[in-house]
C-alpha positions in Angstrom: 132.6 -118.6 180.4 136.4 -117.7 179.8 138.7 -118.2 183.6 138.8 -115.2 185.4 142.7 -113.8 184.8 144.6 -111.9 187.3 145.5 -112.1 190.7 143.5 -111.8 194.3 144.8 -111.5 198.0 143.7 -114.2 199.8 141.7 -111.7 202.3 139.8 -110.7 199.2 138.4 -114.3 198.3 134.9 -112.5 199.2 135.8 -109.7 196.0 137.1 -112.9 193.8 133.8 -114.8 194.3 131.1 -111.0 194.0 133.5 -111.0 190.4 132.4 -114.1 189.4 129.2 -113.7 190.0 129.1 -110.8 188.4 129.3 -113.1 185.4 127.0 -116.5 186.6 124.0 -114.2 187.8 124.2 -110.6 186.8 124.2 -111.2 183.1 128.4 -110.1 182.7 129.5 -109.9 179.9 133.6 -109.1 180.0 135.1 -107.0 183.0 137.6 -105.7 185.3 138.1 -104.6 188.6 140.9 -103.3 190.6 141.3 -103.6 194.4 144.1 -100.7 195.9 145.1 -100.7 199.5 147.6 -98.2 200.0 148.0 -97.9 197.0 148.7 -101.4 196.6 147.0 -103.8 194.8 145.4 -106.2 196.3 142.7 -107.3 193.6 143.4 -107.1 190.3 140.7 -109.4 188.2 139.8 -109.0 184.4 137.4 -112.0 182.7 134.9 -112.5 179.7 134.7 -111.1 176.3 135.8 -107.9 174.4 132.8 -108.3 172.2 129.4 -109.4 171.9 130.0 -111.6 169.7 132.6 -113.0 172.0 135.3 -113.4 169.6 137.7 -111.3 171.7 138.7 -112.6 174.9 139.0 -109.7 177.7 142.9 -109.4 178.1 145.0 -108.0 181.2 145.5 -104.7 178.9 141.7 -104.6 177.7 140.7 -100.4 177.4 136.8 -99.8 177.4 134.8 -96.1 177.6 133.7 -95.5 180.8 131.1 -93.1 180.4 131.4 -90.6 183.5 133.7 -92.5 185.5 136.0 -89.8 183.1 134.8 -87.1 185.4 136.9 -87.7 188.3 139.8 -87.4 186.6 139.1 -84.4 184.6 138.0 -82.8 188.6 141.9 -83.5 189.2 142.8 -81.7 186.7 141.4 -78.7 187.4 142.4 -79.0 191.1 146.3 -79.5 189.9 145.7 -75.9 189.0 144.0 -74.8 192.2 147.0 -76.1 194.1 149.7 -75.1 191.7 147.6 -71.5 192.2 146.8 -70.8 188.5 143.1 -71.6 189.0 140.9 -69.9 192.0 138.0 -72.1 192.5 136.1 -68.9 194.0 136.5 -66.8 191.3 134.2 -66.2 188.5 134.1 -68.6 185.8 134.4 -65.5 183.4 137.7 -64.5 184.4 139.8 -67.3 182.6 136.8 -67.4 180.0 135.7 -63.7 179.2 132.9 -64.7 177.0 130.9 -67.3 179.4 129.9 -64.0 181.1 127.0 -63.6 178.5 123.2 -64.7 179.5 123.5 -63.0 183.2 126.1 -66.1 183.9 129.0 -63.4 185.1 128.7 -64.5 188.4 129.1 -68.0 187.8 132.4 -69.7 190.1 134.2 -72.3 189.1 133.3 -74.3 191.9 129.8 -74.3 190.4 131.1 -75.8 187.5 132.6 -78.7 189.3 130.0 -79.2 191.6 127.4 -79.3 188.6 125.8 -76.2 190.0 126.7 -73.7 187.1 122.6 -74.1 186.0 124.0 -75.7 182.4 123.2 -78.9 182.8 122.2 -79.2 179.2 121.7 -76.8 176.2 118.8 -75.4 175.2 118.9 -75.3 171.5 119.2 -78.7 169.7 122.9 -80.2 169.4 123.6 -83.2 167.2 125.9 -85.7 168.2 128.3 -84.9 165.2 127.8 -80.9 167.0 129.7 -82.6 170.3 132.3 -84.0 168.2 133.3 -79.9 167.6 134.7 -78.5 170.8 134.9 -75.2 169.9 130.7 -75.2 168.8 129.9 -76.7 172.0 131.9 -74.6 174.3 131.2 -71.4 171.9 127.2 -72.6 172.5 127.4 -73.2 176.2 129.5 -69.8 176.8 126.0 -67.9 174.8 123.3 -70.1 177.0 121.3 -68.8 180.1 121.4 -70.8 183.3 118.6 -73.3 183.8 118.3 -72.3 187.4 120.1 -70.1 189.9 123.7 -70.8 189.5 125.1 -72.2 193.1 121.8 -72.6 194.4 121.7 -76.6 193.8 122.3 -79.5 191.3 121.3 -80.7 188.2 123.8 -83.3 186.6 125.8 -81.8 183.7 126.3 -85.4 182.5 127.9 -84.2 179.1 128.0 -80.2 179.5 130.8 -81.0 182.6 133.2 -81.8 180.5 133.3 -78.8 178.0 132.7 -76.5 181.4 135.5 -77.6 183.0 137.7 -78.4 180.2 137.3 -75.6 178.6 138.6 -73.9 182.2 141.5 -76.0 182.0 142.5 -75.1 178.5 142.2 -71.5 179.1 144.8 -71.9 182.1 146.4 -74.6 181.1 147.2 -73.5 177.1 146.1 -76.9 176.3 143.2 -79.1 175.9 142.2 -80.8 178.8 142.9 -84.3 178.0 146.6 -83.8 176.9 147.0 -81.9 180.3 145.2 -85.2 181.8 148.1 -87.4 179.8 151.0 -85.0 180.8 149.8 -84.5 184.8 148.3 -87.3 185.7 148.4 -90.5 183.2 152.0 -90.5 182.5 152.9 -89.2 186.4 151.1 -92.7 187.3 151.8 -95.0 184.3 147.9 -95.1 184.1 146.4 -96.4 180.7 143.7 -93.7 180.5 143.0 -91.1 177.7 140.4 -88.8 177.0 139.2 -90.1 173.5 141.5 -93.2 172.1 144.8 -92.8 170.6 144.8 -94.7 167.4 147.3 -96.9 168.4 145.1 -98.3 171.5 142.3 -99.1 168.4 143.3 -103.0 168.7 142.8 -103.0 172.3 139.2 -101.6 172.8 136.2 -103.8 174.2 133.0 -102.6 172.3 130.5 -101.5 174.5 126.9 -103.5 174.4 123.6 -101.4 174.8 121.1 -102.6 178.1 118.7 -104.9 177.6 114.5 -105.0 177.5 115.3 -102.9 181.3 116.4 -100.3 180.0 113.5 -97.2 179.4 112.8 -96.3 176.1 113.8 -92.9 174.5 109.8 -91.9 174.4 109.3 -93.5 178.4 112.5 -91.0 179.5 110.5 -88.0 177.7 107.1 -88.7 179.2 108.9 -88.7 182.8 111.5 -86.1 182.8 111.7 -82.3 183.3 112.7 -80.1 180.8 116.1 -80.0 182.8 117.0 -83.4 182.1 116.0 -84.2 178.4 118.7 -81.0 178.1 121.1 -83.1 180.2 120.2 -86.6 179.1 119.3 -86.4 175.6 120.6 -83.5 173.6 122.3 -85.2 172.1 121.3 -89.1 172.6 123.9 -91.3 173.1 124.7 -94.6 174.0 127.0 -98.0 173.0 126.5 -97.4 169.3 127.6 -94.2 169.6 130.6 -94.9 172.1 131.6 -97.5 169.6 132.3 -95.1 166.4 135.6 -93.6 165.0 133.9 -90.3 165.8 133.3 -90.5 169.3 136.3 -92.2 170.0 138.7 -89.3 168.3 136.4 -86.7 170.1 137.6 -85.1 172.9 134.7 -85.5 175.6 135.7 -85.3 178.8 133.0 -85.9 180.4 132.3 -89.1 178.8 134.8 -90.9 176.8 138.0 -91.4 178.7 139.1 -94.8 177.8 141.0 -96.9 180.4 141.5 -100.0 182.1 140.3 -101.1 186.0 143.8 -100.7 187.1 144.0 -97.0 186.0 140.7 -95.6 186.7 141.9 -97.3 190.3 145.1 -95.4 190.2 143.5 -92.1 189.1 141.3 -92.6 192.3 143.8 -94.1 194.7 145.5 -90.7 194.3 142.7 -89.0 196.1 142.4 -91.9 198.8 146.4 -91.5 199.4 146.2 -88.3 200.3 147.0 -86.7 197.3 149.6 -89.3 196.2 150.5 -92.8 195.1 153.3 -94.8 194.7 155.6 -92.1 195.7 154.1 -90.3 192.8 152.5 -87.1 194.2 149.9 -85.2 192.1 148.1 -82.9 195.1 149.2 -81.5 197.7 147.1 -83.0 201.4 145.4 -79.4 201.4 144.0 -80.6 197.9 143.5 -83.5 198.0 140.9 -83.1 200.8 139.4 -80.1 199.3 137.9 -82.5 196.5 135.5 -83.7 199.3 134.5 -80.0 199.9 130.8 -80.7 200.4 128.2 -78.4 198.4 125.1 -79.2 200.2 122.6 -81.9 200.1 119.4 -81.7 197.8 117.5 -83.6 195.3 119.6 -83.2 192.3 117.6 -81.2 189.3 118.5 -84.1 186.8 118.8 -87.4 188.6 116.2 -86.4 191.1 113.7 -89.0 189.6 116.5 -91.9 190.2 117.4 -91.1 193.8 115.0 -91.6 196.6 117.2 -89.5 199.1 118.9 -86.3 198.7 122.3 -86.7 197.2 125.8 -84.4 197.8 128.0 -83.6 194.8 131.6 -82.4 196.2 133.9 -80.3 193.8 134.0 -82.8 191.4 133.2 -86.3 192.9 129.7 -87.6 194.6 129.8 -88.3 198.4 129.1 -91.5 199.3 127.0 -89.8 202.3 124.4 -91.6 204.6 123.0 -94.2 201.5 126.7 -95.6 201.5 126.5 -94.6 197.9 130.3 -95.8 197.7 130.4 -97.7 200.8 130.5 -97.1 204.8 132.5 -94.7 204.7 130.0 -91.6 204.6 133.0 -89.0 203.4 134.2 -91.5 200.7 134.0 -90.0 197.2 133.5 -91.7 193.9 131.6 -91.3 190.5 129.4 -94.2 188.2 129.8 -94.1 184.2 126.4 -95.1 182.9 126.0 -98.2 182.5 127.9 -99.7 185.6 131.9 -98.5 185.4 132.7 -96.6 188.5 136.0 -95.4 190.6 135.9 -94.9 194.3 138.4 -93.4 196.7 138.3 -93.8 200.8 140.8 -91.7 202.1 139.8 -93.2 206.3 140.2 -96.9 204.8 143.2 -96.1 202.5 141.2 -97.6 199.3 140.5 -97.0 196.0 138.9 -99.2 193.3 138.1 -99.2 189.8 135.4 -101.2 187.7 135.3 -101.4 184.1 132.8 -103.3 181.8 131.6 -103.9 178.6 128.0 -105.2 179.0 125.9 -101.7 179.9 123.1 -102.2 182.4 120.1 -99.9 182.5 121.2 -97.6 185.1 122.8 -93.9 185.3 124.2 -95.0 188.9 124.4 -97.8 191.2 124.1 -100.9 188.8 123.9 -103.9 191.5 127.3 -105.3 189.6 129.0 -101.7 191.8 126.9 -102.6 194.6 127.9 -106.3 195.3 131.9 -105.5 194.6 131.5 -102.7 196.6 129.9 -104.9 199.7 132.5 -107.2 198.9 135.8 -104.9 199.4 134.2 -103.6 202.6 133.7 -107.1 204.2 136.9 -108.4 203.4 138.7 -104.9 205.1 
């Protein structure tokens, strides 16, 4: 095993050591994780291997897709709207998008849409994965299909269908696509090295991402136990590492699942939620906004993920409550989101913290991979 790099506050030796295991027990393969406490950092650790071949060490600049950690940040963007007041999270989806109305879906709000309650977790016809490469099919397609269920009523996870939802909300306000308005607003604002898709000039700094092991369920064990609902949310299209690792995907615009970043900036991207609506000086929301991401939407057994969750879960306008399962920590109003396979970004306004974890190795869960879980335990012990 390569040194783990960076740098740790002493009162974090207990995050230093949960890293390193990471690595010894938890079958690591390269990493990083960012520790901010007041927006300062206090952690800042990166070790392993770029590669499964391990040919690449992981460097102090390392990008890797993080799956759905990307959906925090594209939240933000649509809330930079709210609180700039071009974007009214109450009104119907169909007034910045007049064809969305189709399929009895005119009463659909925005807030619905962030709080993966628009009833479109997936579509209903079959969509190929070179289909999701073509945002203007996809968002064409989603604007045509009926709701699942009751829009607003509760959630089913729109693991990829978020990002087109939103984003395509953003762009019709905005005048641009929502990850150059993520670059302009946020990324650049914070001198965070995220990007919806990668830029071909990051192509030399990109970790490839490794597929779970023998844990991991098969495609046909996933069909044989979920609901219609979720082989629309989950598998139309399939993806995974081998996907995430191809020119297409990467020069897609997905923004629900292939920003590309490092620990430090997922971190920042979150830390501006658990400052309040600012880091660094740098303010991207205003207080009002900043807590109105943790507008609860009520508590249920989420339509999708249902089957993974014992308890009830709460989805806020854009990020999960960590709620009474400590989801992301003690802090039961702390709000975060997990990329499959183990990346995640967490913000705790009370505690003044944010974090960011990003990895190459995939493990075989949607949420909650114990990697998240002991780093997690970690930050909160050392506090």
């Amino acid at each position: 095993m390569l040194p783990i790099q960076g740098h740790c506050d002493e009162r974090f030796a207990a995050v230093r050591a949960a890293f390193e295991a990471n690595f010894d027990t938890r079958d690591e393969l390269g990493a990083a994780f960012t520790v901010l406490v007041d927006g300062r950092p206090a952690v800042d650790l990166w070790g392993g291997w770029a590669d499964a071949a391990r040919t690449r060490p992981w460097e102090r600049d390392t990008l890797v897709n993080v799956w759905s950690t990307t959906k925090g940040p594209l939240a933000l963007c649509a809330h930079v709207l709210a609180d700039r007041g071009l974007l009214d999270l109450d009104a119907p989806v169909a007034a910045y998008w007049p064809e969305f109305a189709a399929a009895g879906k005119e009463n659909v709000l925005v807030r619905h849409l962030l709080s993966h309650r628009a009833g479109l977790a997936g579509l209903r016809e079959p969509h190929a994965l070179e289909e999701l490469y073509d945002w203007e099919l996809t968002t064409s397609r989603l604007a045509a299909t009926a709701p699942w269920w009751e829009p607003g009523t509760r959630s089913g996870y729109h693991a990829l269908t978020y990002g087109f939802l939103v984003g395509e909300v953003i762009r019709r306000v905005a005048g641009m696509p929502p990850g150059e308005f993520l670059r302009r607003e946020l990324a650049e604002p914070l001198g965070a090295d995220f990007s919806v898709g990668l830029p071909e000039k990051a192509a030399d700094r990109v970790a490839d991402l490794v597929a779970p092991g023998s844990g991991r369920r098969s495609q046909a064990a996933l069909l044989a136990q979920l609901g219609p609902v979720a082989v629309a949310a989950l598998l139309n299209p399939p993806t995974g590492a081998k996907a995430a690792n191809s020119s297409g995907w990467r020069a897609a615009e997905i923004p629900a699942a292939n920003g590309h970043g490092t620990a430090r900036a997922v971190a920042a991207l979150y830390g501006v939620l658990a400052g309040g609506g600012s880091l660094d000086g740098v303010r991207i929301l205003s207080p009002e906004a900043a807590e109105r991401v943790r507008e609860g939407q009520g508590r249920c057994h989420d339509l999708v993920l249902g089957g993974g969750f014992a308890q009830e879960t709460e989805i806020a306008l854009g990020l999960w409550l960590s709620g009474p399962d400590g989801t992301y920590g003690p802090n039961p109003r702390a709000v975060g989101h997990d990329g499959a396979g183990g990346s995640f970004g967490l913000a705790d306004p009370e505690n003044g913290v944010a974090l960011g974890y990003v990895m190459n190795r995939m493990g075989p869960h949607l949420a909650n991979d114990p990697r998240k879980t002991a780093l997690i335990g970690a930050v909160y012990a050392s506090l």
